[in-house]
N, C-alpha and C positions, 0 to 999 in steps of 0.2 A: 504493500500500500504506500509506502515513504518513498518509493523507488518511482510509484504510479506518478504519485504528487511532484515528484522531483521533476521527474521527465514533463508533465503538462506546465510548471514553472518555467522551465529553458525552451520549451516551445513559444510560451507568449513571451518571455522576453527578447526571444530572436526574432520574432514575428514581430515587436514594437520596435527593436532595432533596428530591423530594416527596412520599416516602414515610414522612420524618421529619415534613415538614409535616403532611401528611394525617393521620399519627396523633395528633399534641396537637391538632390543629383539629376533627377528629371527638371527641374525648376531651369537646370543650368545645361543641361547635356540633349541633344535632336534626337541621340538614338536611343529607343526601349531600352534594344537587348546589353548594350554598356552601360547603362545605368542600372540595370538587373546584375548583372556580374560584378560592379563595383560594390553595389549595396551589400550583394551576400557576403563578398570576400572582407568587409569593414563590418556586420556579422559577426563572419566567423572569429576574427581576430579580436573585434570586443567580449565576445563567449568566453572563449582561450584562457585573456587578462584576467576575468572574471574570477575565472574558477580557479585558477591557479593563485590569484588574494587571496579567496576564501580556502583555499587548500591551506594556504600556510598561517593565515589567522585563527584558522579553526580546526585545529589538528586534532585537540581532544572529540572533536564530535565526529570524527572515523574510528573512534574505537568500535569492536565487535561489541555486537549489543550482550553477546556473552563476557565481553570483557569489561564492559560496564558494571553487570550484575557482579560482577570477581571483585570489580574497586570498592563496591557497596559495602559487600562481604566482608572482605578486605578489612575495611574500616571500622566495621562493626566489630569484628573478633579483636581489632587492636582495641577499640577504646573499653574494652572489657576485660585487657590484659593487665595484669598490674606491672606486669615486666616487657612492656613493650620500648621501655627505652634496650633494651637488651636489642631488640629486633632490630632498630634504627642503628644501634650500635656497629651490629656485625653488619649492616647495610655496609654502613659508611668505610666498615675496614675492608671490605674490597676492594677498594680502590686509595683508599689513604689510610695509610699505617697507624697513621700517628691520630687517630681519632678516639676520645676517651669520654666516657659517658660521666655527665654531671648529676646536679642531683632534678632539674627538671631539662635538659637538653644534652646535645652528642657537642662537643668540640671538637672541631678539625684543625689541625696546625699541618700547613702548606711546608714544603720545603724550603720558600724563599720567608717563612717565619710569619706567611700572613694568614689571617687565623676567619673560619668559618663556622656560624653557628646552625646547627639543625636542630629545631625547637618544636616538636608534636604539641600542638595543641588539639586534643582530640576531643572535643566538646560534640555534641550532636546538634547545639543551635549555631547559627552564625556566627561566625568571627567579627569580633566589635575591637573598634580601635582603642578601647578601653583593653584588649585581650595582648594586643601588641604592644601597646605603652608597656604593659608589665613586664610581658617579653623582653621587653629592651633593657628594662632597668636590672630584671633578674642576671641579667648579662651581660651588663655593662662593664663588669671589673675584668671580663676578658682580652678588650679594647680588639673586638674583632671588625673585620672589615664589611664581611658579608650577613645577614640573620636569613636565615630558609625557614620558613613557617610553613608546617603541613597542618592543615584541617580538613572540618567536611566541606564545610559553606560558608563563601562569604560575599557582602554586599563588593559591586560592581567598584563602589563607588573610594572606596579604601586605597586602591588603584595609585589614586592621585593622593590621598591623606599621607600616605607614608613615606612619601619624596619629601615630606619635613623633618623627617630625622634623619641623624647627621652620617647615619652610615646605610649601605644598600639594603632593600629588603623585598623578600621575593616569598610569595606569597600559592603555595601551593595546596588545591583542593581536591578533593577523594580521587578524583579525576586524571587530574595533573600528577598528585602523588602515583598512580598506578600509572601514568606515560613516562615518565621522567624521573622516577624513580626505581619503583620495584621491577619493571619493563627494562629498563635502559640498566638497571645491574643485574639483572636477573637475577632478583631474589626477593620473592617473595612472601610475605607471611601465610602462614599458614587459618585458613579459614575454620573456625572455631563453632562460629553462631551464625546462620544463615537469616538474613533479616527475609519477611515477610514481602511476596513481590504480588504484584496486584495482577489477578488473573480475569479474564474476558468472564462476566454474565453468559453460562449456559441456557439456554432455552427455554429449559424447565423453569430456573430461575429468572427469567425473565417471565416467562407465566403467572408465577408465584407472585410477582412482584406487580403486575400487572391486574390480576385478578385477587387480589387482597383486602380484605375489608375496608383497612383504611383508606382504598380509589374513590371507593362511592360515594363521596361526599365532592371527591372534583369532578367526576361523570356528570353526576346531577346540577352541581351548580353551571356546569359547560350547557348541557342540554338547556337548562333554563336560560342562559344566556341566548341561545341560540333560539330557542321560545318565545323569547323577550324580544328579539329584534325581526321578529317577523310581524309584529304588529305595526312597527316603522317601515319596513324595507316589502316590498311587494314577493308573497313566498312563491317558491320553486321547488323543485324537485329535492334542489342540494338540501336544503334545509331539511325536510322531510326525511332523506338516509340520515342524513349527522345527528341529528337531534334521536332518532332512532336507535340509531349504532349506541348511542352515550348512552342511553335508558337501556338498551339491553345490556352494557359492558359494569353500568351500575347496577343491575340485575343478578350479573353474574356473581358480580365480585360481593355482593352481600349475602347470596344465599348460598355460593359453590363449597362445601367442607373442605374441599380435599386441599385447598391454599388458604386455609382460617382456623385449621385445628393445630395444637403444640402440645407436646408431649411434657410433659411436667419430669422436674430434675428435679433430683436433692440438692438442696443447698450444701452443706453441710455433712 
């Protein structure tokens, strides 16, 4: 379906590209068929530009929708690890030796003596610049040059807030953590707790949900609307089915057992 929608996107947008083209180039040029071949090849080449911005601005959203649900995971089994600085720890010594776990972040000391911080904040609500301020300060006596912050989420807007403090800060989410991190060193946590993923309304369930006690009060008040404005508006047929369909669908759903009955549980 994403695939569907993509493709009918890059349709009308070539199809209004080249319809901007095609008009100033006919405006200016006697022959059709060169103004048809200029338009499409100025087209193609604005498509091309396009995708290839958004390929490199939006790298996290080519992950596999499987590798999405793994970042999710992911995250959820870290923030429930007590010992997830261990994890970030032997991350980081893959590739730099000299990196030593604090008591809330990983230190990295570079060879040329300059010093980087990796700081999990693994909250499940957003990162607030109240979360970084601490960050910074909890860390400040290291006088490192770089701070990497991994969380789940945070506001767009942070972006620009944190170019006010006086050393770099790069700002990594569940996302970004699983491209640029556990991806690019190949090593990954190990998934613990598998968070809750939202599955498609079956049939039946939509039946149930459909024909449920609690409908008949919007069936009926719809049908009545539809009642009500046939005293204004000269009736027809339509009104007759609609109004019909509502009274039988409010019918259903009041008297049908089989989506109004529940089995009773022990509490306790």
């Amino acid at each position: 379906m994403n695939k569907f929608l993509f493709i009918i996107q890059l349709l009308l947008k070539a199809f209004l590209i080249f319809l901007i083209a095609f008009v100033w180039l006919r405006f200016f040029l006697d022959k059709l068929w060169l103004a048809i071949v200029i338009s499409s090849a100025v087209t193609i080449i604005i498509l091309l530009l396009s995708l290839a911005v958004k390929s490199k601005n939006n790298q996290k959203k080519y992950l596999k929708q499987k590798e999405k649900e793994n970042a999710i995971d992911m995250f959820f089994s870290l923030a429930n690890d007590k010992n997830y600085l261990t994890f970030f720890e032997n991350l980081a010594k893959i590739r730099h030796q000299n990196a030593s776990k604090k008591k809330s972040y990983i230190l990295i000391t570079h060879f040329d003596q300059s010093k980087t911080i990796l700081y999990p904040i693994l909250k499940f609500k957003l990162l607030t610049l109240d979360d970084i301020n601490l960050a910074f300060i909890n860390c400040k006596k290291e006088k490192a040059q770089k701070l990497v912050i991994c969380c789940n989420d945070y506001e767009k807007e942070l972006i620009s807030s944190i170019k006010s403090f006086p050393i770099e800060i790069l700002i990594l989410d569940k996302f970004d953590s699983y491209l640029m991190l556990y991806k690019e060193y190949e090593f990954y946590p190990e998934i613990t707790i598998k968070s809750v993923k939202e599955r498609k309304m079956t049939f039946k369930e939509l039946l149930a949900y459909a024909f449920n006690r609690s409908r008949t009060k919007g069936y009926l008040i719809a049908a009545f609307f539809i009642f009500l404005t046939s005293f204004f508006v000269q009736i027809n047929i339509y009104y007759c089915i609609f109004s019909s369909l509502l009274l039988l669908l409010a019918l259903i759903s009041y008297i049908n057992p089989k989506y109004n009955s529940f089995a009773k549980k022990e509490l306790l």
